[in-house]
VOPAGU-2260 file (C-alpha; in pm, 1 decimal, decimal comma):
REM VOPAGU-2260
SITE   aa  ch    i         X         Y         Z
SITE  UNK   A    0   -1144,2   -3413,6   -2781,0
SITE  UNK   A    1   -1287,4   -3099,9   -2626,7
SITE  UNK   A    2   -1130,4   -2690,4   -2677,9
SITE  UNK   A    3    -992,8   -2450,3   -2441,8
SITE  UNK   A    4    -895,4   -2110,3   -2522,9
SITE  UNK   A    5    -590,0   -1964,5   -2372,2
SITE  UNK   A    6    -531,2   -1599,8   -2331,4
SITE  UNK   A    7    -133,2   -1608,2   -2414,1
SITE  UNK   A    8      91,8   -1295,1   -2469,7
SITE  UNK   A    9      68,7   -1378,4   -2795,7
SITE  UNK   A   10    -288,9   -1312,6   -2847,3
SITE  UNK   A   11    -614,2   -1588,1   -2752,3
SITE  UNK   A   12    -503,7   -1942,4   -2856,0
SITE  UNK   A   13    -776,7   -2244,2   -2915,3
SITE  UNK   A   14    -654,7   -2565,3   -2770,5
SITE  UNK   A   15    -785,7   -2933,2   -2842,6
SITE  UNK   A   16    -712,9   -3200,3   -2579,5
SITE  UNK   A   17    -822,3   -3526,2   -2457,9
SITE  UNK   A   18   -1091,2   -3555,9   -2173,0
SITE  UNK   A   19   -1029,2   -3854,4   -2020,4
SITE  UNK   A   20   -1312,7   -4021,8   -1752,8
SITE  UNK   A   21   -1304,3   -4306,8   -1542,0
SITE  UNK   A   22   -1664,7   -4428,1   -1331,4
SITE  UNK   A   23   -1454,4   -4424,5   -1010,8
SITE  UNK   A   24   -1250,1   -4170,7   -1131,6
SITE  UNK   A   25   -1388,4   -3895,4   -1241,3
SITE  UNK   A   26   -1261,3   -3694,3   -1581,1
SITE  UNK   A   27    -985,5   -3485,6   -1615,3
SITE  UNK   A   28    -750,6   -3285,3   -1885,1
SITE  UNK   A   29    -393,3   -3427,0   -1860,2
SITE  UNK   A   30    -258,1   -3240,5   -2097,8
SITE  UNK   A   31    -376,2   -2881,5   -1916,0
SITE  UNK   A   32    -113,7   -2896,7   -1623,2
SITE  UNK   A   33     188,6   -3003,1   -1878,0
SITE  UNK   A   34     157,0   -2702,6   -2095,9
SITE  UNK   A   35      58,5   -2440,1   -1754,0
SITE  UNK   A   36    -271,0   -2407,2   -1817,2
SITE  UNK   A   37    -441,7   -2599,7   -1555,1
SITE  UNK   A   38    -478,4   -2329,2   -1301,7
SITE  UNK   A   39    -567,7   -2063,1   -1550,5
SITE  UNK   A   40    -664,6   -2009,0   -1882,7
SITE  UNK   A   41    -473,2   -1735,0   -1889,6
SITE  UNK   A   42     -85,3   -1757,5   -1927,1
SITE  UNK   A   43     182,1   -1641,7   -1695,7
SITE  UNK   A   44     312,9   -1411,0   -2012,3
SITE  UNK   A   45     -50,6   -1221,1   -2035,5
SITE  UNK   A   46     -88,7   -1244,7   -1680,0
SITE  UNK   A   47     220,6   -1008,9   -1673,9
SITE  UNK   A   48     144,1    -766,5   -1956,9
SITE  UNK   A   49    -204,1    -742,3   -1796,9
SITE  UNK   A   50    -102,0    -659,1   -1519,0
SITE  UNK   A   51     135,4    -355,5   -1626,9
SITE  UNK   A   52    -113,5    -177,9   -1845,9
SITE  UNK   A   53    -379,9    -278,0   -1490,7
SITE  UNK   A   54    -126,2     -48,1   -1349,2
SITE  UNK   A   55     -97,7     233,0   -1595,1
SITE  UNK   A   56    -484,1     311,3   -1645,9
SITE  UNK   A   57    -806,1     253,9   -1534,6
SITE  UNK   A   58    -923,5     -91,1   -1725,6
SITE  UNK   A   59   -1129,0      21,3   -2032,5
SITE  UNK   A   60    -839,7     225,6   -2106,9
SITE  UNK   A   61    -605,3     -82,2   -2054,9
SITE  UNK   A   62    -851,9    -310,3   -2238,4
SITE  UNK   A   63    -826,4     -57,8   -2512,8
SITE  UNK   A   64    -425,4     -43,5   -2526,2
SITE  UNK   A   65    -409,6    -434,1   -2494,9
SITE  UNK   A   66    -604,7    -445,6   -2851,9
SITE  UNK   A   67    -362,1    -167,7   -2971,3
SITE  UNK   A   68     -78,1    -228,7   -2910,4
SITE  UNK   A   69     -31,6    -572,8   -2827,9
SITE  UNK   A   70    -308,0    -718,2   -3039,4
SITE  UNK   A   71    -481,9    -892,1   -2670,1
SITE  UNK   A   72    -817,2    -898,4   -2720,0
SITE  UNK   A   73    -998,0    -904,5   -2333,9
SITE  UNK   A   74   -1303,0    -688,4   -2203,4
SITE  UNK   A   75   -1266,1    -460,5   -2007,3
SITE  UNK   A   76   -1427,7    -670,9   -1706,6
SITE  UNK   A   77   -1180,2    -984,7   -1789,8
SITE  UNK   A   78    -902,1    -809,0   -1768,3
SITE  UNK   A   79   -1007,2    -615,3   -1420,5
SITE  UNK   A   80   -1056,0   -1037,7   -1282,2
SITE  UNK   A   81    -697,7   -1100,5   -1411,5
SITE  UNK   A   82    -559,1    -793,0   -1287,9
SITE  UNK   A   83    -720,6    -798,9    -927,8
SITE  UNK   A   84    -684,1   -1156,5    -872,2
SITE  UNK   A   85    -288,3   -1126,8    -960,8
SITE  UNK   A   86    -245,6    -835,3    -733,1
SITE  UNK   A   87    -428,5   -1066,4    -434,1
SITE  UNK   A   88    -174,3   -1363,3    -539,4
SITE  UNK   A   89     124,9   -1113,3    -496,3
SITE  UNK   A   90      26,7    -962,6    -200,5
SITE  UNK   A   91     -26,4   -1321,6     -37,6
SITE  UNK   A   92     275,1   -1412,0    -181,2
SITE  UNK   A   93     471,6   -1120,9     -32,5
SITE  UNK   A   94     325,9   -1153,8     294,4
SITE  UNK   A   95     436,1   -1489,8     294,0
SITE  UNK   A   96     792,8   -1464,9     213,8
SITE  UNK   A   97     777,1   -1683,6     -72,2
SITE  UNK   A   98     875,2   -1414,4    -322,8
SITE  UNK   A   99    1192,1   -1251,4    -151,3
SITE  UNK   A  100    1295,0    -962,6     -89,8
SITE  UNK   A  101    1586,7    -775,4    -360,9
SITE  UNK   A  102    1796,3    -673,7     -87,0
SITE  UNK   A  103    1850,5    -752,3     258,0
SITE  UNK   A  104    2046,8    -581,4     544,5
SITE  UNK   A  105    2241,1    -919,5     632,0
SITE  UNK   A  106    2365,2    -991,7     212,7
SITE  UNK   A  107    2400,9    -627,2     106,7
SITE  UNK   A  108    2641,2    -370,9     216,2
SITE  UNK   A  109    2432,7     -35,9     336,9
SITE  UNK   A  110    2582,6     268,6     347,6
SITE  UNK   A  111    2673,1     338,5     708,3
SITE  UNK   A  112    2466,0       9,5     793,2
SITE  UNK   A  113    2162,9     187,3     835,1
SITE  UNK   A  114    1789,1     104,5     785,8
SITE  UNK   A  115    1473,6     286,5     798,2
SITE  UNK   A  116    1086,7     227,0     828,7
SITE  UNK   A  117     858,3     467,4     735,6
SITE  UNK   A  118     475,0     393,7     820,2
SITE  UNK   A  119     171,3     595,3     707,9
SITE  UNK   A  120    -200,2     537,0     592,7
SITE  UNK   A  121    -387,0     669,2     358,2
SITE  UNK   A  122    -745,6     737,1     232,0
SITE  UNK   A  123    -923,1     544,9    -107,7
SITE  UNK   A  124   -1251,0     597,3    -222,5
SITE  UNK   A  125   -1465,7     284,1    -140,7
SITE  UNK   A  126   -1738,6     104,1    -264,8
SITE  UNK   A  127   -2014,1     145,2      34,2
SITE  UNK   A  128   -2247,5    -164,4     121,2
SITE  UNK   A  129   -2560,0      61,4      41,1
SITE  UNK   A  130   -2390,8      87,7    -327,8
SITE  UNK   A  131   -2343,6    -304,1    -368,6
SITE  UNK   A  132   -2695,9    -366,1    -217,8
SITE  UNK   A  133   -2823,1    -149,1    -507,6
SITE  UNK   A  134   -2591,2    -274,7    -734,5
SITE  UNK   A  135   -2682,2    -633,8    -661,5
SITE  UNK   A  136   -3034,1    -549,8    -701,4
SITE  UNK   A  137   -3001,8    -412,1   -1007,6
SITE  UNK   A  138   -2816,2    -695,0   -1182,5
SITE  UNK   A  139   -3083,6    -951,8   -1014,8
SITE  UNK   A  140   -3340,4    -755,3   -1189,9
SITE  UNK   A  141   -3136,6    -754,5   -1553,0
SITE  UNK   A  142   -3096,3   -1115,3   -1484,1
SITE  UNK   A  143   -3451,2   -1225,4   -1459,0
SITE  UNK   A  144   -3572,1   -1016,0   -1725,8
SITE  UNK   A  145   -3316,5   -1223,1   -1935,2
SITE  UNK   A  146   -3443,1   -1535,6   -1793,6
SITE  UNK   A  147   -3794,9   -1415,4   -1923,8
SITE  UNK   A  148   -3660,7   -1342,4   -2246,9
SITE  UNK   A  149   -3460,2   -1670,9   -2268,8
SITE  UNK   A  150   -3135,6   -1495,9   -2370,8
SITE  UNK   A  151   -2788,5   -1428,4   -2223,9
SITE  UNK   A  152   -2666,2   -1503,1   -1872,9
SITE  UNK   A  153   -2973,0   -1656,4   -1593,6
SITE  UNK   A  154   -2742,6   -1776,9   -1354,4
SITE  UNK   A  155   -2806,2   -1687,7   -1022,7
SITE  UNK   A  156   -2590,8   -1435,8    -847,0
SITE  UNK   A  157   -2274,3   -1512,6    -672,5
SITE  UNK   A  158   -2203,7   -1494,8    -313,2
SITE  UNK   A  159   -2226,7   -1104,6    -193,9
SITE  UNK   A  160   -1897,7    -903,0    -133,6
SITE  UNK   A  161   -1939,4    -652,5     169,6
SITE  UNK   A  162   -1883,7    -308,2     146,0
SITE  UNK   A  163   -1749,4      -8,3     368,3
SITE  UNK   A  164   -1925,9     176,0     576,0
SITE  UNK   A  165   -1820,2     514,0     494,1
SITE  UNK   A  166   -1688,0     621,7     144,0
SITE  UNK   A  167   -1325,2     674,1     220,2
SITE  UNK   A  168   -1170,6     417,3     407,8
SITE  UNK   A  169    -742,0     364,0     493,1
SITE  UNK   A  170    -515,5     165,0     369,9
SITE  UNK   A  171    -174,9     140,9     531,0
SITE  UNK   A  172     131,4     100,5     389,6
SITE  UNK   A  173     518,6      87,2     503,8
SITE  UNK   A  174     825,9     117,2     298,8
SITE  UNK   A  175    1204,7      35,1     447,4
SITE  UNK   A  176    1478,7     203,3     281,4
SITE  UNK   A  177    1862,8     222,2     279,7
SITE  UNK   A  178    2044,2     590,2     360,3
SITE  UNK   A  179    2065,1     706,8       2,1
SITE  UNK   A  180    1740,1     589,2     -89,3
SITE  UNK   A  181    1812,1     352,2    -337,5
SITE  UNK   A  182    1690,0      -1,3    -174,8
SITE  UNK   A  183    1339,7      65,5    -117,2
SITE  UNK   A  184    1054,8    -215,1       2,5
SITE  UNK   A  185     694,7    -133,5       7,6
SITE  UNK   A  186     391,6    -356,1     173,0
SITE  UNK   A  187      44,1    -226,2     189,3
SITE  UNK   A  188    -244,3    -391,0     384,7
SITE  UNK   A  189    -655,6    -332,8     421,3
SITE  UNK   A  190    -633,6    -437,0     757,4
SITE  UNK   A  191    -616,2    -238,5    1077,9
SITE  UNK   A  192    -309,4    -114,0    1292,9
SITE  UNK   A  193    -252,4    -482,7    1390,6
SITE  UNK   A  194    -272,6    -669,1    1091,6
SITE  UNK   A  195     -35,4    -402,5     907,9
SITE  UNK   A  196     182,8    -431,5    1240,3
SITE  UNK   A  197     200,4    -816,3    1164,4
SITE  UNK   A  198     273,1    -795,5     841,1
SITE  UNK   A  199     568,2    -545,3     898,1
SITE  UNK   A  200     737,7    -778,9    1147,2
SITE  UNK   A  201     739,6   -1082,0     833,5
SITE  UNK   A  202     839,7    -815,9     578,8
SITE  UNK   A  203    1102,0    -715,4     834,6
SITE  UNK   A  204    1276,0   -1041,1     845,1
SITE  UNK   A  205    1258,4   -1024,4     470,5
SITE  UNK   A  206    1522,8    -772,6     444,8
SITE  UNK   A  207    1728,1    -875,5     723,2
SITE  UNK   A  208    1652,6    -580,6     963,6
SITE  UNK   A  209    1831,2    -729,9    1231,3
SITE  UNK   A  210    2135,8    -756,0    1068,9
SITE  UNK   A  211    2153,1    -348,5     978,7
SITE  UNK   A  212    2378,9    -190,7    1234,1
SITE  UNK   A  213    2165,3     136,1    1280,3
SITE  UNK   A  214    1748,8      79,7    1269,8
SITE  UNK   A  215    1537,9     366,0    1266,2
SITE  UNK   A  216    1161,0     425,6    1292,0
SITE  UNK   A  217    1122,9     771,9    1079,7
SITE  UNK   A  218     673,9     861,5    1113,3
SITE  UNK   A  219     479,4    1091,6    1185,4
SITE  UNK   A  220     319,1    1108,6    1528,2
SITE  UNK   A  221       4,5     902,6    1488,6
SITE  UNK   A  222     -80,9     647,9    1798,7
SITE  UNK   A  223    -129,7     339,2    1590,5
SITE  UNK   A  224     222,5     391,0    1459,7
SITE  UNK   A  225     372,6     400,0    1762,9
SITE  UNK   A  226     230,9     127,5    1903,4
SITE  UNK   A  227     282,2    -115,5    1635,1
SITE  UNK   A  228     641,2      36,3    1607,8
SITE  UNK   A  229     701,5     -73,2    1969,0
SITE  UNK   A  230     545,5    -393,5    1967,8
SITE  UNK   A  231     645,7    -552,6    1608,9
SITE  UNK   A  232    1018,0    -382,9    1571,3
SITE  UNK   A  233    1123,7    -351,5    1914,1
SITE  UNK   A  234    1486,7    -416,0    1783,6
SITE  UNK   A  235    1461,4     -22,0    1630,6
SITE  UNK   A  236    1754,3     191,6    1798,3
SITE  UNK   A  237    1541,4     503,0    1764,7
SITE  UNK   A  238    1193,6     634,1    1653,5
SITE  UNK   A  239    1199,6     943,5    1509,2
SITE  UNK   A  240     908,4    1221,8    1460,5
SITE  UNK   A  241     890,3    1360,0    1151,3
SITE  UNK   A  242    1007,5    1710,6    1153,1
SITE  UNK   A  243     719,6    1839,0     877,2
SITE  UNK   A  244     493,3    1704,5    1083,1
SITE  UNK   A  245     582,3    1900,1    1410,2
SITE  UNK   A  246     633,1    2204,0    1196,3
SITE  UNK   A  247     239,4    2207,3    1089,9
SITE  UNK   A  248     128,3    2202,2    1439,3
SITE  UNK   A  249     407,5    2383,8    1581,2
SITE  UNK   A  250     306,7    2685,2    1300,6
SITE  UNK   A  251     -71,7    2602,5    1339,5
SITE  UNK   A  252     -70,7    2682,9    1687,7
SITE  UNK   A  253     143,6    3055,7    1596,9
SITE  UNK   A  254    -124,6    3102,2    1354,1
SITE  UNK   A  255    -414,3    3066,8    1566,2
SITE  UNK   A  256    -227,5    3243,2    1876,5
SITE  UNK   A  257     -24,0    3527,7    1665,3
SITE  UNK   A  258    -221,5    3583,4    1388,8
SITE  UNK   A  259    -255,4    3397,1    1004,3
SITE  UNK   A  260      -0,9    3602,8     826,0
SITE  UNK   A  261     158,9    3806,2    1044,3
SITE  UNK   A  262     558,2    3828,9    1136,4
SITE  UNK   A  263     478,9    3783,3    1458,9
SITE  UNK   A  264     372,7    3401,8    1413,3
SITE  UNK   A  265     655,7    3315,2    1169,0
SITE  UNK   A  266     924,6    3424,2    1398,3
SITE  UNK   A  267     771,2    3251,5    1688,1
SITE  UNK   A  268     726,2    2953,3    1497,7
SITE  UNK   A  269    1066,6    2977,6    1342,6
SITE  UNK   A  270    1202,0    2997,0    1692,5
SITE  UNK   A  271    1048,5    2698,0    1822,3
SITE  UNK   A  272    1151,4    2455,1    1591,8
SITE  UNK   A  273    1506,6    2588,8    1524,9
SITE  UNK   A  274    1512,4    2508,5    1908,4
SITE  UNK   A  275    1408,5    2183,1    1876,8
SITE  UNK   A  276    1650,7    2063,7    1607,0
SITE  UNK   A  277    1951,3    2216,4    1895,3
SITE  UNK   A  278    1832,9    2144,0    2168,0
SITE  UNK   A  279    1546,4    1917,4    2175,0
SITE  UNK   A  280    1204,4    1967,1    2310,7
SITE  UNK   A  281    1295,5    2139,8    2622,4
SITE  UNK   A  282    1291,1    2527,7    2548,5
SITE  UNK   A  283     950,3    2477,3    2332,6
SITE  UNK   A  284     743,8    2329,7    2606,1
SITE  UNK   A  285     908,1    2631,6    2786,6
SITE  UNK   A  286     794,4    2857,3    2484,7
SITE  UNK   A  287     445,3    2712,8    2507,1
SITE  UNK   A  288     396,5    2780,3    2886,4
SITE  UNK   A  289     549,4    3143,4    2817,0
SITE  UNK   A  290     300,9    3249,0    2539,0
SITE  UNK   A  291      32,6    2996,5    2743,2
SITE  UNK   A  292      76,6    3269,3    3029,0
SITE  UNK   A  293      -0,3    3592,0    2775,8
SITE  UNK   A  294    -316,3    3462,5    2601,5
SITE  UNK   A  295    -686,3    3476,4    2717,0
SITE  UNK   A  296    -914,5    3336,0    2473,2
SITE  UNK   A  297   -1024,6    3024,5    2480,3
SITE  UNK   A  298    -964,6    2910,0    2139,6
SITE  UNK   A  299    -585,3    3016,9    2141,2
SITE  UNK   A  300    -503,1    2845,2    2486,0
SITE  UNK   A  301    -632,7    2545,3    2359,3
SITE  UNK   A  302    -471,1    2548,0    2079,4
SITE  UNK   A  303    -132,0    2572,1    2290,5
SITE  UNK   A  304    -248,0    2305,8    2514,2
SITE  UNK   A  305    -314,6    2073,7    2183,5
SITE  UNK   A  306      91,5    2156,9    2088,7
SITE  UNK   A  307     183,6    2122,0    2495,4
SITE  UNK   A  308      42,3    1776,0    2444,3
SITE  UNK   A  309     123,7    1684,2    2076,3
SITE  UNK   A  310     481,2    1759,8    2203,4
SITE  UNK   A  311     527,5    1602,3    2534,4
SITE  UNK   A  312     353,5    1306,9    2426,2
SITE  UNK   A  313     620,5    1260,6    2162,7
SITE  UNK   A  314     914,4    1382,8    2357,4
SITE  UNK   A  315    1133,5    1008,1    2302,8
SITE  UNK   A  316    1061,8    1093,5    1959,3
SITE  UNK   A  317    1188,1    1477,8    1921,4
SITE  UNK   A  318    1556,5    1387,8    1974,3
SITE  UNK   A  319    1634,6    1554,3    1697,3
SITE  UNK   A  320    2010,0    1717,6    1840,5
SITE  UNK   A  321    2120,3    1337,1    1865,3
SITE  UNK   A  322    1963,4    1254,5    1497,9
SITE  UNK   A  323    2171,8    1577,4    1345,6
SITE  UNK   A  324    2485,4    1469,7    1496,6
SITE  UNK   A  325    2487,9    1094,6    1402,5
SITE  UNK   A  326    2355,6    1188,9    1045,7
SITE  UNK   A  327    2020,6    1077,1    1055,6
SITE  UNK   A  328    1725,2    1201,0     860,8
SITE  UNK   A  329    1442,3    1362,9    1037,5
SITE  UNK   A  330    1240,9    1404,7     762,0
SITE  UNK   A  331     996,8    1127,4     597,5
SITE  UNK   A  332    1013,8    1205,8     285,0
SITE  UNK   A  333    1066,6     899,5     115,0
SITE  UNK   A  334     754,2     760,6     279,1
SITE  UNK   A  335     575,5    1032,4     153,8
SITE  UNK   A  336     665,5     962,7    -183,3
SITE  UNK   A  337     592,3     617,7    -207,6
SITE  UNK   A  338     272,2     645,3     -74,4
SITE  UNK   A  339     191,6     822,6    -368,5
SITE  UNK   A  340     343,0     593,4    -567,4
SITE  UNK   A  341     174,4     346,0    -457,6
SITE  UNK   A  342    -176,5     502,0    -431,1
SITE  UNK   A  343    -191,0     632,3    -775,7
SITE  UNK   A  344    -376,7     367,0    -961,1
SITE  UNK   A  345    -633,1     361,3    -708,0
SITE  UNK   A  346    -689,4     740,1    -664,5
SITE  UNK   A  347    -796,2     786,5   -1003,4
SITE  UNK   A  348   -1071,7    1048,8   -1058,3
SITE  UNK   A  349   -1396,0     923,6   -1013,5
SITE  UNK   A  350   -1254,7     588,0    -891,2
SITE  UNK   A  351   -1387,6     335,1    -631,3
SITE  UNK   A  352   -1267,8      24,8    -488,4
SITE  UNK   A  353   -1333,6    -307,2    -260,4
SITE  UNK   A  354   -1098,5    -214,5      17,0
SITE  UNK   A  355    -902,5    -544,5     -26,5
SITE  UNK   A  356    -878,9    -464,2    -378,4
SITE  UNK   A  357    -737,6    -152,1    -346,8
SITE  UNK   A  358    -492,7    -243,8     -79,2
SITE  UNK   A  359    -381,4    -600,9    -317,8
SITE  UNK   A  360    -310,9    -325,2    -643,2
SITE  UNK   A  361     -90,1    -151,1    -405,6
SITE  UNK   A  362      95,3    -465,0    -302,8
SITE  UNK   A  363      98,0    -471,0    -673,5
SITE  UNK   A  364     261,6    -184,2    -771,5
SITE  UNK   A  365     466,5    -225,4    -441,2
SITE  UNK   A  366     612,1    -529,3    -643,2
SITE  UNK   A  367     744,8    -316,7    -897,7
SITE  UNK   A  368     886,4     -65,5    -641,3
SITE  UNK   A  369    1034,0    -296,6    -445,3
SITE  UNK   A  370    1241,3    -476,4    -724,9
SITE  UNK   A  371    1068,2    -803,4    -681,6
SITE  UNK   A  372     871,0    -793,5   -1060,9
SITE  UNK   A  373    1098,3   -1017,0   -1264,4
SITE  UNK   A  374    1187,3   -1246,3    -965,2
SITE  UNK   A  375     840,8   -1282,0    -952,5
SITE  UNK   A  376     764,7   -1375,3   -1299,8
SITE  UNK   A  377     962,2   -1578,3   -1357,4
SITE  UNK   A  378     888,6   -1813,7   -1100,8
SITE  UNK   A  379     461,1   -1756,2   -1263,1
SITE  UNK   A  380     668,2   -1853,9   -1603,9
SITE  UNK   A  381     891,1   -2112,9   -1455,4
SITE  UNK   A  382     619,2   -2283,3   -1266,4
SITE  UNK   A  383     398,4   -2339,4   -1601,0
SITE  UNK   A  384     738,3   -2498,0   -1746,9
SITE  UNK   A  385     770,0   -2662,8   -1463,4
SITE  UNK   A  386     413,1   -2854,9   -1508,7
């Protein structure tokens, strides 16, 4: 008979069980998989409450609520294993299609019958390799002295985890959402342009894009969108710029040409893009070679070439007269807002990440967002009933 303790939601419990061995055999705990436990010591219950206060604060703080609140006694460390390695199950999981989606375009009735995507990136503060190589170096050094003294953990190190190569590094994330905003779902990957392009297409199929009547692409202009846009979701009827995103570089260019402040720069800016909502992006590129024609200095005809560019490069995208009329949004709003969402447990003051991590606690909290939590644990609870 040999222990095990099991972190349940109920607090740590001590279990005695047989060990059984056989010479050809080997040993093994029978008893572990029949009451869910012989995956992980820790149940699917305080996987789950671990996981929401993961979410809320950074993990001392957590560790410190668990105790409170819920009487859960785990370190602060334990509970950042549980918490990161259930984000990395979810996000594979997701990915994957075995947890599905809460909506879909072909079971649920959207207004009007129309889907959008919204795709964006955004920066986390990373863990850099010349931080883990000192890092690493440090606990090797901690460990021997131990080893000398004859107390506490000697165990070698564990494989190394790379870092970044620069502090910040993105993470990309997509949401698709119904007309009023109400069916949201939210991926997030650590890959590049590609791999989140991949992903997109599987999560996609998940909620049945195919079957929505109108499919729109609503971004800003950034190449990597575009091209993934084109190549994983060909089936989109339109791809739309972002109007916010035309009106920064549309008023930067005013600024720099018609001076910061002045009246003179609103109303030419104002002009343009009331223009471009009526009649598309016709008149401005006419507006741009006007002023282009009146300017001498260097820095302000390049910064109407940069707009010249930034527009005509984007012109499939600036339909914005057709948009109006059929009702469409032309602002990205809702992508805006769940990157933030999304983002906010891992852009915590002072806060650094493994870029897998960070993009797996987004998947995370994308879980929540999306309305795939209790599906989800259930089937964690379910399965331990199960064995």
């Amino acid at each position: 008979m040999r222990p095990l303790c099991v972190l349940s939601a109920a607090g740590e419990l001590v279990l005695r069980r047989r060990y059984f061995w056989g010479r050809r055999r080997g040993g093994c705990y029978p008893s572990d998989d029949k009451v869910g436990v012989g995956g992980s010591t820790v149940s699917a219950g305080a996987r789950e409450v671990c996981c929401l206060m993961g979410l809320a604060s950074d993990f001392a703080t957590a560790a410190f609520n668990l105790k409170r609140v819920g009487g859960l006694c785990v370190g602060r460390e334990r509970l950042r294993q549980i918490v990161e390695a259930e984000a990395g199950a979810v996000a594979a999981l997701r990915d994957g299609g075995a947890v599905a989606a809460s909506w879909s375009a072909k079971a649920d009735a959207l207004q009007r019958g129309r889907l959008y995507v919204g795709v964006d990136g955004l920066l986390v503060r990373t863990v850099t390799q010349k931080e883990k190589d000192k890092r690493r170096k440090s606990h090797a050094a901690a460990r021997r002295q131990r080893g000398k003294a004859g107390v506490g953990n000697v165990r070698p190190l564990g494989d190394p985890r790379p870092g970044t190569d620069q502090t910040f590094k993105e993470v990309k994330f997509a949401v698709f959402y119904d007309q009023p905003k109400e069916r949201r779902h939210a991926l997030a990957s650590a890959g590049d342009g590609a791999e989140l392009g991949r992903v997109l297409r599987r999560h996609a199929a998940q909620v049945g894009i195919d079957h929505a009547r109108q499919k729109l692409g609503l971004t800003d202009g950034a190449g990597w969108i575009r091209r993934q846009l084109q190549v994983n979701l060909p089936m989109l009827d339109a791809r739309i710029l972002d109007f916010y995103h035309l009106a920064q570089h549309v008023h930067e260019a005013a600024r720099i040409c018609l001076g910061e402040g002045t009246q003179a720069a609103a109303t030419w800016a104002a002009g343009r893009l009331s223009e471009v909502k009526r009649q598309g992006p016709a008149p401005v590129l006419a507006a741009v070679a006007a002023l282009l024609k009146s300017v001498r200095s260097p820095a302000r005809r390049e910064s109407l070439r940069k707009l010249k560019n930034y527009i005509a490069d984007r012109a499939d995208m600036l339909d914005y007269p057709r948009a109006r009329r059929r009702g469409w949004d032309i602002g990205s709003g809702p992508t805006e807002a769940m990157g933030k969402n999304l983002a906010l447990r891992v852009r915590g003051v002072g806060m650094k990440w493994d870029l897998q991590h960070a993009a797996d606690m987004m998947n995370l909290k994308a879980l929540y967002e999306s309305g795939q939590a209790k599906t989800y644990w259930d089937r964690q609870s379910a399965a331990a009933c199960l064995n």
